[in-house]
C-alpha positions in Angstrom: 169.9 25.1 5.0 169.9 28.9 4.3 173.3 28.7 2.9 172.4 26.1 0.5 169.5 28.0 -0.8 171.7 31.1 -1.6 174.7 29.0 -3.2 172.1 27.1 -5.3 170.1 30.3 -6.1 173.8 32.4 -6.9 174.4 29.0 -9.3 171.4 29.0 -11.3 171.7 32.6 -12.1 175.0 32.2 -13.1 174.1 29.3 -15.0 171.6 31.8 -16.8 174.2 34.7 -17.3 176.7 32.3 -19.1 173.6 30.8 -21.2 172.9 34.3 -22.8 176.4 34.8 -22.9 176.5 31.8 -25.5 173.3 33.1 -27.4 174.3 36.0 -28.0 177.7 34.8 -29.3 176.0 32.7 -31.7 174.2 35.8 -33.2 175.8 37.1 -36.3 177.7 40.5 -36.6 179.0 40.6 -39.9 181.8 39.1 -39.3 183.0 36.2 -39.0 183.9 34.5 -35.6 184.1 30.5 -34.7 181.2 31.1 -32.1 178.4 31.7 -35.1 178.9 28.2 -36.0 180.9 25.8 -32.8 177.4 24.9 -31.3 175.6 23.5 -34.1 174.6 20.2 -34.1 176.1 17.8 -36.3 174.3 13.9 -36.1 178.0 12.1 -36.7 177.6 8.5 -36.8 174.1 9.0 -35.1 175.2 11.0 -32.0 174.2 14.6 -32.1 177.9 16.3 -31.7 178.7 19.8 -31.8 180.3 21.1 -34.0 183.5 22.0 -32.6 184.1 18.7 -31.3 184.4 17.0 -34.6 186.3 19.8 -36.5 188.6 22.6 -36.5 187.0 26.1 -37.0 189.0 29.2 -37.8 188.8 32.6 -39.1 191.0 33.5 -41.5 189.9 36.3 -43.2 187.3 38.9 -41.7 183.9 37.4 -43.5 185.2 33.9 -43.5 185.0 30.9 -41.7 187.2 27.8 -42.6 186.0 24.4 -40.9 188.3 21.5 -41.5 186.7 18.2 -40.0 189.0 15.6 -38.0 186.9 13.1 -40.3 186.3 14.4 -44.0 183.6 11.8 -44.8 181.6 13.9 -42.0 181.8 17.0 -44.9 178.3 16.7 -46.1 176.8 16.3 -42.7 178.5 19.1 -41.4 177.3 21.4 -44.9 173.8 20.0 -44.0 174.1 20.7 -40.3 175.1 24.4 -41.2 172.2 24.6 -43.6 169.8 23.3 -41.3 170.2 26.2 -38.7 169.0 28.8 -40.5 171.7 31.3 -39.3 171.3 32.7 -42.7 174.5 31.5 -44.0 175.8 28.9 -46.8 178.5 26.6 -46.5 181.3 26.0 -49.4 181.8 22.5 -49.5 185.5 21.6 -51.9 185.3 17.7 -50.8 188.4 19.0 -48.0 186.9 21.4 -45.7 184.4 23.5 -45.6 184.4 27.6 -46.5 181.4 29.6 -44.6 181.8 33.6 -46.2 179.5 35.8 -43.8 178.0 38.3 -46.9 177.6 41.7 -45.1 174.3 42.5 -43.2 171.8 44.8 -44.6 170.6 47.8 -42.1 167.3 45.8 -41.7 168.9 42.5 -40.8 170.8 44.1 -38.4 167.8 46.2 -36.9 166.5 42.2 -36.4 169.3 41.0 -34.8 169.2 44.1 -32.5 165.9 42.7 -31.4 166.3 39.2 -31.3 169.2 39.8 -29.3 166.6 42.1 -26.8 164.4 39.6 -27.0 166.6 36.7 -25.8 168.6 39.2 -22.8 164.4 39.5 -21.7 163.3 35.9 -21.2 167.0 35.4 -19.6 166.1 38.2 -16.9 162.6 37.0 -16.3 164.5 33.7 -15.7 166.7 35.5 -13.0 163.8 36.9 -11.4 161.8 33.4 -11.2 164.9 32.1 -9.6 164.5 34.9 -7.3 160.8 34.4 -6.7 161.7 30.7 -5.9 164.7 31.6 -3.9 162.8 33.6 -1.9 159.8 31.6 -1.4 162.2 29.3 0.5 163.4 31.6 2.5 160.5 32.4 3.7 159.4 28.8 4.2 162.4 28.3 6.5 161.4 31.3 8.7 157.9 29.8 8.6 159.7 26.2 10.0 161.6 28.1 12.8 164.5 27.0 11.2 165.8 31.0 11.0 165.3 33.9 12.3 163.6 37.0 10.9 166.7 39.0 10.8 168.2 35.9 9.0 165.3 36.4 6.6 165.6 39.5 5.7 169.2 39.7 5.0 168.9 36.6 2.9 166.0 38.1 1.1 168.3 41.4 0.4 171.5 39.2 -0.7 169.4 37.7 -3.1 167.5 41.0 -4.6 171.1 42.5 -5.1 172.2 39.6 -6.6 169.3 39.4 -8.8 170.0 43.1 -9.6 174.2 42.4 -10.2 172.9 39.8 -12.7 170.6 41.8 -14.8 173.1 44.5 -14.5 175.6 42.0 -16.3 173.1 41.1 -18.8 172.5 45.0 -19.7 175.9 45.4 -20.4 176.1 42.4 -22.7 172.9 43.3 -24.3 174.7 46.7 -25.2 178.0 45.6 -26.1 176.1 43.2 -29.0 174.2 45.7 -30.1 176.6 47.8 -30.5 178.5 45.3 -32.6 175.9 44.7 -34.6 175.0 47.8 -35.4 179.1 48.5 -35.9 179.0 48.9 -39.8 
């Protein structure tokens, strides 16, 4: 029982760590990389795809992104897709694939980012420390049970504070290595 609280609870904030991994990556530097535009939603043939799974998507040049669709009579719902998420970029559409330029970003935008960015790595760490909370509410309900020990208890309650603390440590770094690209003129 205890072992399957700890494994679930080392899952779930793992789960979390590679979710803000994947936000931040979709938040734009200045230049261009696949990741600002691979996750957006495309609704091909009424299924909502990702992009990436419908299209190739490279960079060939710094500030530009080059998507070239398996299917080009998905071109305009890809351009519209792109449009619609507001990632502050517009797509080139010349009836064969589709050109993304990434224009620089002003001092201000990038100040934004910054904080978006903060603002996501903060409601991913209060995550981590509600999967703590419940983590360790069960922990406690098995001691209550008689189903461990005290000692048990207390060493499962201090795996899962340093994990909890290993995870936010992650997402720190990660916080500060975007913002530092960001900020990278």
């Amino acid at each position: 029982m205890l072992d399957n609280v700890l494994l679930e609870t080392e899952d779930k904030m793992d789960k979390t760590l590679q979710f803000l991994q994947q936000e931040l990556a979709g938040l734009r530097t200045g230049k261009a990389h696949p990741s600002l535009v691979d996750t957006i939603t495309v609704d091909y043939y009424g299924t909502p795809t990702r992009l990436r799974d419908i299209s190739n998507i490279s960079t060939p040049e710094p500030r530009l992104i080059v998507i070239s669709p398996f299917d080009p009579s998905s071109l305009g719902l890809i351009e519209k897709a792109i449009i619609a998420a507001n990632i502050g970029i517009t797509p080139m559409n010349d009836g064969r694939l589709i050109r993304v330029p990434i224009p620089e970003l002003s001092e201000e935008r990038r100040k934004e980012m910054v904080k978006m960015a903060g603002r996501t790595t903060e409601e991913q760490r209060v995550a981590i420390r509600n999967i703590r909370r419940d983590a360790n509410d069960q922990v406690k309900g098995l001691q209550k049970k008689g189903d461990i020990t005290e000692d048990q208890r207390d060493s499962a309650l201090e795996g899962i504070q340093k994990s909890t603390d290993g995870h936010i440590t992650k997402m720190d770094e990660l916080l500060a290595a975007k913002e530092k690209d960001v900020l990278e003129v």
